[in-house]
C-alpha positions in Angstrom: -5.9 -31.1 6.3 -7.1 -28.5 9.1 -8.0 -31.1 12.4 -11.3 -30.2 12.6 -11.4 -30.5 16.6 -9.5 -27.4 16.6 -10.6 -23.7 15.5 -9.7 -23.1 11.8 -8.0 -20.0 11.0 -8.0 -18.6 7.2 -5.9 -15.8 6.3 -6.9 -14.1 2.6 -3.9 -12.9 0.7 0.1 -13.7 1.6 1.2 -9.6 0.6 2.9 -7.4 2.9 -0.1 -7.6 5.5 -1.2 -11.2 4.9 2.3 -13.4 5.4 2.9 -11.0 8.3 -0.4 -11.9 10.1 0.0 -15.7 9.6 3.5 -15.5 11.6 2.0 -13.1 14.2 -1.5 -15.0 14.4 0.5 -18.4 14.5 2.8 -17.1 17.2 -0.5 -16.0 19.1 -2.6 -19.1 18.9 0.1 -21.8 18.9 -1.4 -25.4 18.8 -4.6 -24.0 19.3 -5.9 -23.5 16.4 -5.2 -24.1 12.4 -4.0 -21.5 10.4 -3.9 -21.6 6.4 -3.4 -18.8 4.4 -5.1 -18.7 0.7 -3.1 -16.8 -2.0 -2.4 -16.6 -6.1 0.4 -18.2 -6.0 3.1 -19.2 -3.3 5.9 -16.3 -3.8 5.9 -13.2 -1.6 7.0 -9.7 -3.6 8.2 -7.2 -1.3 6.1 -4.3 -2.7 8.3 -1.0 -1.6 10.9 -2.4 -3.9 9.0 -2.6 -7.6 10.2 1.3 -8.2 13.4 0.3 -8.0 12.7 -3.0 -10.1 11.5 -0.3 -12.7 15.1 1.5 -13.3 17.0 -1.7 -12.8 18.3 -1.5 -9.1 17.0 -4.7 -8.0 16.0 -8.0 -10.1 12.5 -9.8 -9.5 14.6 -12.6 -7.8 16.4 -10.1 -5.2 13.0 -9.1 -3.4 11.2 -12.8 -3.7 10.6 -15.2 -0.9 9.3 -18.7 -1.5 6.5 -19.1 1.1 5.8 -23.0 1.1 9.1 -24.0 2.9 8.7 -20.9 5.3 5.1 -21.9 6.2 5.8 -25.4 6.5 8.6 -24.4 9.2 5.7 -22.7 10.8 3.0 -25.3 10.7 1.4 -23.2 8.7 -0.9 -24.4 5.8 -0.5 -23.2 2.3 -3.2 -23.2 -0.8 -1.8 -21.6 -3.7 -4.7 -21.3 -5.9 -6.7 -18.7 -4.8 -9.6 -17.6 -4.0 -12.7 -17.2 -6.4 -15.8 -16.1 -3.5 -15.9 -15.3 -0.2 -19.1 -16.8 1.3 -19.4 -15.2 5.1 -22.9 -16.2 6.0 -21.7 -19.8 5.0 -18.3 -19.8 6.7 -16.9 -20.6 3.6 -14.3 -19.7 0.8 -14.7 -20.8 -3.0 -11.2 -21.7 -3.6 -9.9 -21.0 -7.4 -9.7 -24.4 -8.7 -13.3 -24.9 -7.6 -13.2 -26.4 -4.5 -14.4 -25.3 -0.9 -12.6 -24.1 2.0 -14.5 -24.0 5.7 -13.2 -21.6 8.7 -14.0 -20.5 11.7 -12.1 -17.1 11.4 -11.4 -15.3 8.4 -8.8 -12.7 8.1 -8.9 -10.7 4.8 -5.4 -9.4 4.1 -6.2 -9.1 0.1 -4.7 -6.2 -0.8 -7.0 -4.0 -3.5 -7.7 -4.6 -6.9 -6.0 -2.5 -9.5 -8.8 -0.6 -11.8 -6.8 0.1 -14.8 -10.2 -0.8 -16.6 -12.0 2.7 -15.1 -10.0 5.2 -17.2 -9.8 4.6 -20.9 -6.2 4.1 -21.7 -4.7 3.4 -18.2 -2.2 0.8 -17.2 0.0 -1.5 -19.1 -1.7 -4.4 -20.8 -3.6 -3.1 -22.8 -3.1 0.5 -21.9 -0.3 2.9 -22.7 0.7 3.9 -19.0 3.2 1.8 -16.7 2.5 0.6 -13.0 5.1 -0.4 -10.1 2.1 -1.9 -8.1 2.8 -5.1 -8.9 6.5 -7.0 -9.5 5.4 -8.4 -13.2 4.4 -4.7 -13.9 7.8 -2.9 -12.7 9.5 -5.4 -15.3 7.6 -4.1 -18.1 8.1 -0.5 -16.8 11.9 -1.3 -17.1 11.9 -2.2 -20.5 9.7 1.2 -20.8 12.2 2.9 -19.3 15.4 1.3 -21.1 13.0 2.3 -23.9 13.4 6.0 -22.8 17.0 6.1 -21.9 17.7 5.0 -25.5 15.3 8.1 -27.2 14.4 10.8 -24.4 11.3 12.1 -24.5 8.3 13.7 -22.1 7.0 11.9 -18.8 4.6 11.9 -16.9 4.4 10.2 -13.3 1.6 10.2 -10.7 -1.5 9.4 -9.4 -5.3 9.0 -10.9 -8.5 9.7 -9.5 -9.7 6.8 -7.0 -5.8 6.0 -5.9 -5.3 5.9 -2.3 -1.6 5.8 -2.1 0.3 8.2 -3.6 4.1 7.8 -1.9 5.1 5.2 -5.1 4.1 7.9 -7.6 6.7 10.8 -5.4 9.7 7.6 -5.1 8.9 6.9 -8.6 8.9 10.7 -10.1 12.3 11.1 -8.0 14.2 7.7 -8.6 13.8 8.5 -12.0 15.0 11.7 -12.1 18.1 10.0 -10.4 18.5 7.3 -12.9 17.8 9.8 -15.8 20.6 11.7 -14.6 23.2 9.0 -14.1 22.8 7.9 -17.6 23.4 11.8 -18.5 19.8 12.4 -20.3 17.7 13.9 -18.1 18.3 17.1 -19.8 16.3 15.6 -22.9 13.4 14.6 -20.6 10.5 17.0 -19.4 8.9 15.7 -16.3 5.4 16.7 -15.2 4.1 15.4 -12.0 0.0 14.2 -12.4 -1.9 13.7 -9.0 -5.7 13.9 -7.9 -4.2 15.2 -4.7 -5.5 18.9 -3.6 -1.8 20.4 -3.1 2.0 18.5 -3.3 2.4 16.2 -0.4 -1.1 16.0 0.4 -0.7 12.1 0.6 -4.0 11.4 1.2 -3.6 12.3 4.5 -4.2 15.7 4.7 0.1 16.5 4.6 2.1 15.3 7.5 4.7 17.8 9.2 5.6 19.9 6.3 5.5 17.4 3.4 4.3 20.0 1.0 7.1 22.5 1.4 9.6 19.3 1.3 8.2 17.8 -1.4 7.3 20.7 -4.1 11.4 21.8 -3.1 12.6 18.4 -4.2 9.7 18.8 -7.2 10.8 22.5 -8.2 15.0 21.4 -7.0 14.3 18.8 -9.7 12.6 20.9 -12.4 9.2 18.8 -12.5 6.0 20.9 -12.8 2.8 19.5 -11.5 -0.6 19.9 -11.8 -2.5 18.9 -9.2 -6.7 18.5 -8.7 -6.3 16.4 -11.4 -8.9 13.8 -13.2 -7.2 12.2 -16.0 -10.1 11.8 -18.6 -8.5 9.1 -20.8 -5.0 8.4 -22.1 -3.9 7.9 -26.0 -0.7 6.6 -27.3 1.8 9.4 -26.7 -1.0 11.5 -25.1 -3.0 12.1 -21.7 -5.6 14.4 -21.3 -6.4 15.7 -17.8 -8.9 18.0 -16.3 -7.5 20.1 -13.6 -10.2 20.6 -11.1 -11.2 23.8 -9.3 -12.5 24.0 -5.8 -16.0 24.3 -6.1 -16.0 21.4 -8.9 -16.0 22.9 -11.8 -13.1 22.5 -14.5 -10.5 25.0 -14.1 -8.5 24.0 -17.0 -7.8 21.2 -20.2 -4.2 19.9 -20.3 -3.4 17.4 -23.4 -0.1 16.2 -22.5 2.3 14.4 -24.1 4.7 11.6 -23.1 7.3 9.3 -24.5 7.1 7.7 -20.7 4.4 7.6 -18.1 3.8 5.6 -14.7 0.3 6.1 -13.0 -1.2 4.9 -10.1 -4.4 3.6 -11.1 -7.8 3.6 -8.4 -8.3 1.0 -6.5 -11.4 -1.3 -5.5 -12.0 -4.1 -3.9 -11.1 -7.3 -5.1 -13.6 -9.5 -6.9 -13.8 -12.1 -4.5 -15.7 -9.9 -2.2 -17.0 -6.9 -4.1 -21.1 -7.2 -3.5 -21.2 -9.3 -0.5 -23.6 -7.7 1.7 -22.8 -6.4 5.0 -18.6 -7.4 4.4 -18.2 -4.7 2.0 -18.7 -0.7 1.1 -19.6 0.2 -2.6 -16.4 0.1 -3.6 -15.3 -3.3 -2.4 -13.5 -2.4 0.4 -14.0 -4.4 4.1 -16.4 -2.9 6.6 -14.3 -2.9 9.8 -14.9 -1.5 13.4 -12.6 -0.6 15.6 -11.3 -4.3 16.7 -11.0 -5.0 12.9 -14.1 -7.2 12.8 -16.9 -7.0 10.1 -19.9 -5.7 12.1 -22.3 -7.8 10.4 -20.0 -11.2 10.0 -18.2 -11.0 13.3 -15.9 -13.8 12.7 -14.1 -11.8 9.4 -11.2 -9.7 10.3 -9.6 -7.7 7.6 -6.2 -5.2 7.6 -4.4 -3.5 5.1 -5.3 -2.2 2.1 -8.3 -3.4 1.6 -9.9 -2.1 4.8 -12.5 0.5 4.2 -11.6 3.9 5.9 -13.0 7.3 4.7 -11.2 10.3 3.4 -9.6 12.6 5.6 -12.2 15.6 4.3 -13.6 16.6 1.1 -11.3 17.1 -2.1 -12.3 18.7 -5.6 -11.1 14.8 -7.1 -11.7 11.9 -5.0 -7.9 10.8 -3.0 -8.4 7.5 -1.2 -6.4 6.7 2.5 -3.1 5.2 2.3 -2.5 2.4 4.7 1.0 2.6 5.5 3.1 -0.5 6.8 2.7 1.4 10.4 -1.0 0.7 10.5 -1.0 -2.7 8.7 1.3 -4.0 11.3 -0.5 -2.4 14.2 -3.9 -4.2 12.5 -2.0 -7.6 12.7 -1.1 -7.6 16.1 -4.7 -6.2 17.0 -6.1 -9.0 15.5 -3.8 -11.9 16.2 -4.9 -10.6 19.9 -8.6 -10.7 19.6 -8.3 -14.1 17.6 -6.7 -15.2 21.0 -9.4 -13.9 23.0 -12.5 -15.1 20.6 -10.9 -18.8 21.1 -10.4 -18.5 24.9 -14.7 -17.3 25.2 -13.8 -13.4 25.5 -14.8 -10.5 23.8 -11.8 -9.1 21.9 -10.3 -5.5 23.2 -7.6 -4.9 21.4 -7.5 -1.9 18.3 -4.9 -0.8 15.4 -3.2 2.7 16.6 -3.7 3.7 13.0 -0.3 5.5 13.5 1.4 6.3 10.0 5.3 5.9 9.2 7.3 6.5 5.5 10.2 6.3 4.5 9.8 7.9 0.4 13.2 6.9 -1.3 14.2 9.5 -3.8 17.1 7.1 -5.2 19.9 9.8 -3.6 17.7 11.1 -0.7 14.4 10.8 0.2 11.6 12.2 2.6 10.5 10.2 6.1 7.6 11.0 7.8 5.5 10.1 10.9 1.7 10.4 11.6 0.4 9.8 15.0 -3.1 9.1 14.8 -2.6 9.2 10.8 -6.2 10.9 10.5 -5.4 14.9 11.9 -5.8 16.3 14.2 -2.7 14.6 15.8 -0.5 14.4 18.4 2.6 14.3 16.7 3.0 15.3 13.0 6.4 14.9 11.5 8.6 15.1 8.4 12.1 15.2 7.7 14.2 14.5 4.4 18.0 13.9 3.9 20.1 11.1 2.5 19.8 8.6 5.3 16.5 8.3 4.2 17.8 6.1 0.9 19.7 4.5 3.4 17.0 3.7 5.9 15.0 2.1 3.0 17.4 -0.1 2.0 18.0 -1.5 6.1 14.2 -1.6 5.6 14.0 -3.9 2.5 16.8 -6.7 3.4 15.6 -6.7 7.4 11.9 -7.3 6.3 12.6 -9.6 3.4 15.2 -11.6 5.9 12.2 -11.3 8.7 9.7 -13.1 6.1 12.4 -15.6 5.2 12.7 -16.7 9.0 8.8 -16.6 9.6 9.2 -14.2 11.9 6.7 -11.4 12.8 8.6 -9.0 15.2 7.3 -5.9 14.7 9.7 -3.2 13.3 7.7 0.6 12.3 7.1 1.0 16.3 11.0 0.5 16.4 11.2 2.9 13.8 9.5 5.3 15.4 11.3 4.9 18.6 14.4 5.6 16.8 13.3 9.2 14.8 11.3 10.9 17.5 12.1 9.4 20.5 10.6 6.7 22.9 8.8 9.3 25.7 6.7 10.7 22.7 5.4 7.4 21.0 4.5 5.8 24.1 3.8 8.3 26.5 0.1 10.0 26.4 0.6 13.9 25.1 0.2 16.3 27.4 1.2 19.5 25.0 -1.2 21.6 23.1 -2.0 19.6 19.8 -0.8 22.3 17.7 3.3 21.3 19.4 5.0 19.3 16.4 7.8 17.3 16.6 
């Protein structure tokens, strides 16, 4: 049990962000306080990995970590059951097996819920699409995709209306096309590209360096059309039909397209815990957060990650969310194991996320990097570059951050990452070029 003389810290979700921010908070608050972090379940999934889950280059058990003997190590307190309410004017958390959980701090590190439900048709259970957003979902893609192999047919990859991260859907399109190939039947299999984004390599971020002229080259290198602007209306067995969206809103054209294969990114929301808490939450479910990463009406609630609330980078004909890349998430940690510090020494916290963006986009036998810095333009450096090294780089990525989870360690490693592609002087030091100069 939490000792009740000391602050109680309560982390919401052990993903990416989540097991992360218990290492970094409990590195920052040592004996000082209690930390216990609330999650379904007690194994962590290294997300970046489920595309290649989905073709058979990894197994489930390669990119699983067991989080009760790492948290224990840590002094850190585990609940695996869940959470069914979050109750912020009470200081409290419905837990799911129906019990109670008091804190002091809460730090919501959920991740989003996936909406399969808003599109008729979407997802795989009991839809007709596949999804590498979760671990249990990239298994049943593979036995799609074995499926496939065996009798070629059309696919269709990308990314719905309401998504907010639309780097998967590009790996995805591209690791395919890889595996296709090495099993000598791509030939038999049409690929069209689906995304809500206004242009190729949009990413929700407005493009970053020239990620629309690397990524239609690798689209058209490939021989994958697209269709972007897109609202799929509802999807059939064998058949999707999208609207492709013009500028000033009105339908440009009506596709019916068929498939033998498709993978979809499906909208995201909040997740039910929290959606309709007033004051903690937008319309959509996502955590109101100012610039420290505190709720503004519940100032003892942090949140990072996904499931922050941050508006679109500018209008769109169909609605593309913000990604948060593992560059901001981990900037959001260390901003808030910071200000946790400060709150329980009687100051006012100071520190804020640099909402920087990094990528790596693995392509299976290449891939795209890219580096955003702020990630919301105008910025002062905007970067892209693509090559095989990038493949490379995302597999150092995967077994250094899987190891780092494994040792409870929360070093930080994009800021390292960026050191290393563009060079120390112009991550740290303040610009002083015009802001049109890109690296």
């Amino acid at each position: 049990m939490a000792d009740s003389k000391k602050p109680h810290v309560v982390i919401l979700g052990a993903g990416l962000g989540g097991t992360v921010a218990a290492f970094e908070i409990k590195d920052a608050l040592g004996y000082a306080a209690d930390v216990t972090v609330v999650n379904r379940g007690s194994t962590f999934h290294f997300v970046p990995s489920n595309p290649w889950v989905a073709v058979r280059w990894r197994k489930r058990e390669a990119i699983e970590v067991q989080l009760e003997p790492v948290f224990r190590k840590r002094d850190i307190r585990l609940l695996p059951q869940g959470c069914s309410g979050v109750r912020p004017a009470d200081n409290q958390i419905d837990l799911g097996d129906g019990g109670v959980l008091d804190y002091d701090y809460l730090v919501i590190a959920t991740g989003p819920e996936l909406a399969f439900d808003e599109i008729e048709g979407l997802g795989p259970t009991p839809g007709f699409t596949q999804s590498v957003c979760h671990v249990d979902h990239a298994e049943v893609a593979a036995d799609a995709f074995d499926a496939l192999a065996a009798n070629p047919g059309p696919v269709i990859i990308g990314a719905v209306q309401g998504a907010s991260c639309f780097g998967p859907a590009y790996e995805f399109a591209l690791i395919l096309d890889t595996e296709l190939r090495r099993r000598k039947v791509r030939d038999r299999v049409p690929m069209t590209f689906v995304t809500s984004e206004p242009y190729i390599g949009h990413l929700g971020l407005d493009g970053v360096g020239d990620t629309r002229g690397l990524l239609e080259s690798e689209m058209r290198n490939r021989h994958i059309k697209w269709i972007t602007s897109a609202r799929v209306k509802k999807v059939e067995a064998g058949m999707m039909h999208v609207e492709a969206i013009d500028d000033d809103g009105s339908i440009k054209a009506n596709h019916a397209l068929p498939f033998t294969y498709s993978m979809m990114l499906p909208p995201f929301r909040g997740v039910a815990a929290v959606r309709g808490v007033e004051g903690l939450v937008n319309p959509r479910g996502f955590i109101l957060a100012d610039k420290h990463q505190r709720n503004p009406t519940f100032h003892n609630v942090y949140s990072l990650g996904v499931c922050v609330a941050i508006p679109p980078v500018g209008p769109t004909p169909v609605p593309v969310g913000v990604p948060k890349t593992g560059f901001m998430i981990e900037s959001m940690v260390t901003a808030i194991a910071h200000n946790l510090r400060q709150e329980i020494n009687g100051q006012e916290p100071t520190n804020e996320a640099t909402w920087n963006a990094i990528c790596l986009a693995d392509f299976g036998d290449g891939g795209v990097a890219f580096f955003a810095q702020p990630q919301i333009p105008p910025r002062n450096i905007n970067w892209a570059a693509s090559g095989k090294w990038v493949h490379l780089a995302k597999v150092g990525f995967e077994k250094y951050f899987i190891g780092k989870v494994k040792r409870g360690e929360s070093v930080p490693f994009y800021e390292r990452l960026a050191l290393d592609l563009i060079g120390a002087h112009r991550l740290k030091e303040p610009s002083s070029t015009p802001s049109g100069d890109q690296a």
